[in-house]
C-alpha positions as semicolon CSV with decimal commas, in nm:
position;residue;x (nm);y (nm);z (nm)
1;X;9,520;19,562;20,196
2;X;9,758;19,738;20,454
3;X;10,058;19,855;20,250
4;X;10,309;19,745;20,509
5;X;10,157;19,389;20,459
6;X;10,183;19,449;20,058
7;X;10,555;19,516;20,094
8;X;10,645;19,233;20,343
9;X;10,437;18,989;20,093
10;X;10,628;19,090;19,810
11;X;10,964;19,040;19,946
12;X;10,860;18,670;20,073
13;X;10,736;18,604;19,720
14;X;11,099;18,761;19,584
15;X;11,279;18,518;19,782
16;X;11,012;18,231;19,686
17;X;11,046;18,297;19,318
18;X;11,393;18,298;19,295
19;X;11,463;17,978;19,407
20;X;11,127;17,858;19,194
21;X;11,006;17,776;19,518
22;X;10,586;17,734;19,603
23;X;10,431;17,814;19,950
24;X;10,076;17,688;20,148
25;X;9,917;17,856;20,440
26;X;9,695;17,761;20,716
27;X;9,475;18,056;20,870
28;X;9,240;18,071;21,150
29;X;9,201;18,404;21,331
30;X;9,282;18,604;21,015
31;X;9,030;18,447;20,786
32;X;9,198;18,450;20,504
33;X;9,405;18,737;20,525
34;X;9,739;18,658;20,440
35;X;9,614;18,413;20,146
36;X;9,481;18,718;20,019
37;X;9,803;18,919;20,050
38;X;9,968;18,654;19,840
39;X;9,746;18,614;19,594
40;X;9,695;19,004;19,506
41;X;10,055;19,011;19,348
42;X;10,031;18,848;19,006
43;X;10,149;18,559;18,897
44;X;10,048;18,393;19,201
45;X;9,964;18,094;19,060
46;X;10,289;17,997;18,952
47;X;10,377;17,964;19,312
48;X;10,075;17,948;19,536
49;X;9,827;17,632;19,505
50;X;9,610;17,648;19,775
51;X;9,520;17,737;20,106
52;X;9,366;17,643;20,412
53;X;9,105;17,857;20,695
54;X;9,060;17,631;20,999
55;X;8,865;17,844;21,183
56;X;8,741;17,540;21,464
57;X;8,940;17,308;21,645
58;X;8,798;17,007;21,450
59;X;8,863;17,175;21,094
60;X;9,236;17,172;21,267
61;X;9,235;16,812;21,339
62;X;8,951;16,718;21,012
63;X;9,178;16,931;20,768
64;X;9,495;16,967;20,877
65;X;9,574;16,702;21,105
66;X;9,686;16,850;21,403
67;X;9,616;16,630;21,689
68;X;9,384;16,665;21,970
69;X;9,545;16,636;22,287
70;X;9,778;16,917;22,193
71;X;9,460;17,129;22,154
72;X;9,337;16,999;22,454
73;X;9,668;17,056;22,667
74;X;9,779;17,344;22,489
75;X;9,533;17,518;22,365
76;X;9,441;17,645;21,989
77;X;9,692;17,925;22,029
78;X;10,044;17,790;22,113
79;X;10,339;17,685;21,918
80;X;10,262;17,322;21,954
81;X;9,918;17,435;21,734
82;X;10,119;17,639;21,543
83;X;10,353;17,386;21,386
84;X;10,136;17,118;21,354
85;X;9,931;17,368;21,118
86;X;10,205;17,457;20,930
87;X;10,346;17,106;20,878
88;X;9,993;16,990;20,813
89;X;9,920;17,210;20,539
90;X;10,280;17,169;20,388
91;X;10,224;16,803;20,354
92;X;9,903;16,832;20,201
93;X;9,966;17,112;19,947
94;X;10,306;16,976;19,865
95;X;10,434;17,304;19,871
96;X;10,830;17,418;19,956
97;X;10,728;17,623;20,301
98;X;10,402;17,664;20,503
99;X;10,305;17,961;20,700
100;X;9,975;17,931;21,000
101;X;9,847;18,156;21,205
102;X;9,672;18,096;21,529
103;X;9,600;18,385;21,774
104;X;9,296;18,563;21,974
105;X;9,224;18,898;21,771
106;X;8,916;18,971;22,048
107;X;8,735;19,166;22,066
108;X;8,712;18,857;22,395
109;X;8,945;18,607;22,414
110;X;8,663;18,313;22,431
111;X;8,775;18,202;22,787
112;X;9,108;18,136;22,683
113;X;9,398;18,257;22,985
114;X;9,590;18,424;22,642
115;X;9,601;18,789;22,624
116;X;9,379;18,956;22,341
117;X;9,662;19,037;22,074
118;X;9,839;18,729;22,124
119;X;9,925;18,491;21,807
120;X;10,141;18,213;21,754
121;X;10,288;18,175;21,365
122;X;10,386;17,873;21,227
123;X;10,649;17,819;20,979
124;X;10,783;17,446;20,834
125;X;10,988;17,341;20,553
126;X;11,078;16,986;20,458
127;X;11,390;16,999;20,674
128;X;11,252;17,237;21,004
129;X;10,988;17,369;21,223
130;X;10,935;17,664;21,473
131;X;10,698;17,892;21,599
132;X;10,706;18,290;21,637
133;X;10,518;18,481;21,858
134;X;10,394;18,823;21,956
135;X;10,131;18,996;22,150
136;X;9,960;19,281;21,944
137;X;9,777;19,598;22,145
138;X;9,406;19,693;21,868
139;X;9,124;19,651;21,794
140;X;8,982;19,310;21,627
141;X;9,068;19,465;21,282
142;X;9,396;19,588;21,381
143;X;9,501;19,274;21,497
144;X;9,420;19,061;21,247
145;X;9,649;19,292;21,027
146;X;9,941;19,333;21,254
147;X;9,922;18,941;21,283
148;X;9,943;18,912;20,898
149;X;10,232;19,134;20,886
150;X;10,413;18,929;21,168
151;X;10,392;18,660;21,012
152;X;10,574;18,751;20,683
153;X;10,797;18,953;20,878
154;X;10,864;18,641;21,103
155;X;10,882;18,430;20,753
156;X;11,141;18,631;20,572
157;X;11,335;18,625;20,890
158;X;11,349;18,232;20,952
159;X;11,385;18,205;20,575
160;X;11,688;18,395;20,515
161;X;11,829;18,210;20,811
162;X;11,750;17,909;20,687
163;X;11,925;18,038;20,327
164;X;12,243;18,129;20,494
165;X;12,236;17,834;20,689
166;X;12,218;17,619;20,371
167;X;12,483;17,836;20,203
168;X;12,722;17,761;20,497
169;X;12,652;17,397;20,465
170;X;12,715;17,381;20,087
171;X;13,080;17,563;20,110
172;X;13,161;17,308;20,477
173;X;13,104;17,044;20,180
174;X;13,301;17,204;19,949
175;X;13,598;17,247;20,171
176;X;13,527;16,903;20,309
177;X;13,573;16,739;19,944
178;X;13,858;16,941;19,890
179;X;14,015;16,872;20,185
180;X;13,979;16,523;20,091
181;X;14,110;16,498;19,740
182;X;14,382;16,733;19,856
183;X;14,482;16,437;20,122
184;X;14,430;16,171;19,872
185;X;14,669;16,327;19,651
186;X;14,937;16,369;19,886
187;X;14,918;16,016;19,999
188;X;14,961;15,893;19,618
189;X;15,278;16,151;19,598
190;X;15,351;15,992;19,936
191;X;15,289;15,636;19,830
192;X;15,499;15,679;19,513
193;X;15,844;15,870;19,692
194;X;15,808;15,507;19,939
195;X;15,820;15,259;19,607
196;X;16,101;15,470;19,449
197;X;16,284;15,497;19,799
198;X;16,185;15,102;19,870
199;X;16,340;15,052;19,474
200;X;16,642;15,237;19,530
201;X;16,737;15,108;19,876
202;X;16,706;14,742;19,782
203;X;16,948;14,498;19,839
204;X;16,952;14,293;19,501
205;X;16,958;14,620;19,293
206;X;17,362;14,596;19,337
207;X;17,375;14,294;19,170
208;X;17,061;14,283;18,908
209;X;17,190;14,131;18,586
210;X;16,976;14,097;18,297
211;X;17,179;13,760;18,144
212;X;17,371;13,951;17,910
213;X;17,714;14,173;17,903
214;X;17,986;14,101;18,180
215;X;17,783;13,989;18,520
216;X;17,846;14,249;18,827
217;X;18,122;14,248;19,023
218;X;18,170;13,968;19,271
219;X;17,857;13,726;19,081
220;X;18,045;13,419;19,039
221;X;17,961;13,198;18,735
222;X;17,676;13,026;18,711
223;X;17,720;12,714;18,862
224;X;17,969;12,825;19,129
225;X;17,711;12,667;19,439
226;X;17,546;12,401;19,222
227;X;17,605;12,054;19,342
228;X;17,638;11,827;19,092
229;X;17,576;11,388;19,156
């Protein structure tokens, strides 16, 4: 295996095993390539289950589910293929991130209007989608590489992204919360200076009398405005 594609695979598979992570692919031009990639580091099977080569446009729709009239409209290679791989093989494999790769390695491109070289790579979580691509300039062999190494190249990219992203989102809830007790608190400190301001300022407090000692000034007796028959 190329040893540019040996390094790229082994810092996806860092970023995978740290957060105990598991990933799926779906090839077709590459044939297995990048499955292979992943599963020459050991310990693969910890987080790598299985894998998928949909090398026709029926194993696409028979295996992976990705429908027909976008390979009809679109063609094989495009990002509408692309995705629909990726998400296919996630669901399937139950796995935490799905890479596919669709592309035209030649040496002819089979009729298609795409450029020899050109590859679409598909990459879905549980929570997003998108496609990468790229146009490579070799021969059948070469390309098939240099689409193997895009792809982890374009996978550690969206990845980190998508880990920063998260990151952000977890301290905007953090702040958010503590925004929020913060304000609760200062409405209870608010709250309690009204009551003791209400207490203070009210009228009867002048003359409260609990029934026993001398009764406040100006409290009459008792029975001062009782009307008796």
């Amino acid at each position: 295996m190329d040893e540019d594609v040996q390094a790229a695979a082994a810092r996806l598979v860092r970023r995978i095993r740290e957060g105990n992570h598991s990933i799926t692919v779906a090839e077709s031009c590459t044939g297995g390539l990048l499955a292979s990639a992943f599963t020459d580091i050991a310990g693969a099977s910890q987080w790598f289950n299985q894998a998928w080569i949909t090398y026709s446009n029926d194993s696409k729709v028979n295996e992976l589910g990705v429908k027909k009239e976008s390979l009809d409209k679109k063609g094989a290679v495009s990002a509408e293929v692309a995705i629909q791989m990726a998400q296919g093989a996630l669901a399937r494999a139950d796995a935490d991130i799905a890479i596919s790769i669709t592309g035209i390695a030649g040496p002819k491109n089979d009729g298609s209007s795409k450029k020899i070289g050109t590859v679409y790579i598909g990459i879905a979580s549980h929570n997003w989608a998108n496609a990468e691509s790229t146009q490579i300039g070799g021969n059948r062999a070469e390309n098939k590489i240099g689409f193997v190494h895009f792809a982890l190249l374009s996978t550690i990219k969206r990845w980190d992204e998508a880990m920063a992203q998260a990151e952000a989102s977890r301290k905007e809830m953090e702040e958010r919360k503590a925004k929020q007790l913060e304000e609760q608190q200062q409405f209870e400190i608010n709250r309690a200076k009204r009551e003791a301001a209400a207490k203070e300022s009210a009228p009867w407090q002048d003359d409260a009398w609990d029934g026993t000692g001398e009764r406040p000034p100006g409290m009459g007796p008792l029975d001062s405005d009782v009307e008796w028959d």
